[in-house]
C-alpha positions in Angstrom: -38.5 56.8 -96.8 -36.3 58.3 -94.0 -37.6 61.8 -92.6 -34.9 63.6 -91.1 -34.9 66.0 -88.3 -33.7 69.3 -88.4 -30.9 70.2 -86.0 -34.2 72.1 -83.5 -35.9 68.6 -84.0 -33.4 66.7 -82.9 -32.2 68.6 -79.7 -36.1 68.4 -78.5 -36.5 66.4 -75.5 -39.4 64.1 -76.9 -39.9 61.3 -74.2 -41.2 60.6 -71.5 -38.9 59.9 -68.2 -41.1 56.9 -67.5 -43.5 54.6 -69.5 -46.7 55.4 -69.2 -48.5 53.4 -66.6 -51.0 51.7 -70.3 -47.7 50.1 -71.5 -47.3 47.6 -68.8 -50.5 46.0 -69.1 -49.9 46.2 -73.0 -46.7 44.8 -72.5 -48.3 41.4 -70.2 -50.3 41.1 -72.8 -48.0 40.8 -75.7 -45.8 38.3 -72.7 -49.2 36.3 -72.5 -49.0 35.2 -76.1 -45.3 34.1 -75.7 -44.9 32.7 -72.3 -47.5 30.4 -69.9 -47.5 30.5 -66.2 -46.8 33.4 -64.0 -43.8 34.3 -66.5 -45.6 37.4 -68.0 -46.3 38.8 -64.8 -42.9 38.4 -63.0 -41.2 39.9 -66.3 -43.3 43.2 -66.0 -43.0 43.5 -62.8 -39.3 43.8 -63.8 -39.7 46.0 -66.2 -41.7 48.1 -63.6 -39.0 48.4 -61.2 -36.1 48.8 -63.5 -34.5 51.9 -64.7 -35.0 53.4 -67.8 -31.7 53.3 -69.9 -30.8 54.7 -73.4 -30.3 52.2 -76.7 -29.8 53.3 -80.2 -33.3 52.4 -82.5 -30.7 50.9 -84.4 -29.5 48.1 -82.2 -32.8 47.9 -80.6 -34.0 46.6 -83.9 -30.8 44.4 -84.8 -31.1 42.8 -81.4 -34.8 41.6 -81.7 -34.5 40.2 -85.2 -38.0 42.8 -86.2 -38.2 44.2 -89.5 -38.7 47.8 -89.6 -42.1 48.4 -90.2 -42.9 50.3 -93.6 -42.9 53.9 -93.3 -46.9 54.5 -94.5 -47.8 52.2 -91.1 -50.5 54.1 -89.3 -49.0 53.5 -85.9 -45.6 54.7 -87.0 -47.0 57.6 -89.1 -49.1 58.9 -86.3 -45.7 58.2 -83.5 -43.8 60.3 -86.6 -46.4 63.6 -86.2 -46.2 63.6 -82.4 -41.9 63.9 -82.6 -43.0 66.4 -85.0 -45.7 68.0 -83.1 -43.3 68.2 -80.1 -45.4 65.1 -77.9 -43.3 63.3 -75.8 -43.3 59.3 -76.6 -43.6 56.9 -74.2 -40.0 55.2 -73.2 -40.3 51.4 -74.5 -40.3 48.1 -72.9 -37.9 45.6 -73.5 -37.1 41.6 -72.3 -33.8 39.5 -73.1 -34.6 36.0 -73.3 -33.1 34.4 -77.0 -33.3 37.3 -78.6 -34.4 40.6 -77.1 -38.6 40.9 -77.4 -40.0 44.6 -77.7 -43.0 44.4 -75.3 -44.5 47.3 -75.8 -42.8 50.3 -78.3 -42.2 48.9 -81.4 -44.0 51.6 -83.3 -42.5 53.9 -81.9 -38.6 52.3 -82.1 -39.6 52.3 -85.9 -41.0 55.7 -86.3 -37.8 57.1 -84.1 -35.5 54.9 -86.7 -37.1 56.7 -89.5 -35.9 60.0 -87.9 -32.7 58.4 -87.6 -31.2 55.4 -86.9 -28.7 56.5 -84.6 -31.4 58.6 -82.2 -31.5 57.1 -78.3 -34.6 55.5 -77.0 -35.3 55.7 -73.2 -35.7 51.9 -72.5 -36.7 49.8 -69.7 -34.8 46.6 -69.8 -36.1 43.2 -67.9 -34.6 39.7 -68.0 -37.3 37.1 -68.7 -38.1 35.8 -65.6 -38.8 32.0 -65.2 
């Protein structure tokens, strides 16, 4: 079920310049389950000093081989009401290595792809470091 925005909706500025300072930890984490060593820790510091850049929710979801979660998700749901609401979303955090991982956002890359695929999502971007 795809709930689009109205032309208003769409124009709102709804994120967040930076991540919040929560998502990095969230994001190591995630890393820790992947990756051994120091490798989660190097990465987000990465991700920390990196620039936030703009991806569609569409490629963001083709490139990390995710399926987009179902609509009636709770997390996606509630990321839904606060575009709705006018709450600004947290950018997400993202890592190439064989395919690219969503650290931390993946709620929120699905709840923006329900609004519409094509939407931007601020992104920081990190290499995985080894």
């Amino acid at each position: 079920m795809f709930y689009p925005m109205t032309k208003h909706q769409a124009n709102l500025e709804f994120w967040l310049k930076k991540p919040r300072n929560s998502n990095y930890p969230a994001a190591q984490d995630y890393l820790d389950l992947l990756f051994s060593d120091s490798i989660p820790e190097k990465t987000v510091k990465k991700l920390k000093d990196g620039k936030t850049v703009v991806k569609k929710a569409k490629d963001i979801l083709r490139a990390s081989q995710l399926p987009l979660l179902p609509a009636d998700n709770i997390h996606v749901k509630e990321n839904i009401q606060k575009v709705k609401d006018g709450e600004k979303l947290s950018p997400v955090l993202l890592v190439r290595s064989k395919k690219l991982i969503i650290a931390d956002g993946y709620h929120r890359v699905c709840a923006i792809y329900y609004l519409s695929e094509d939407l931007d999502i601020p992104c920081r971007i990190a290499d995985l470091q080894v």
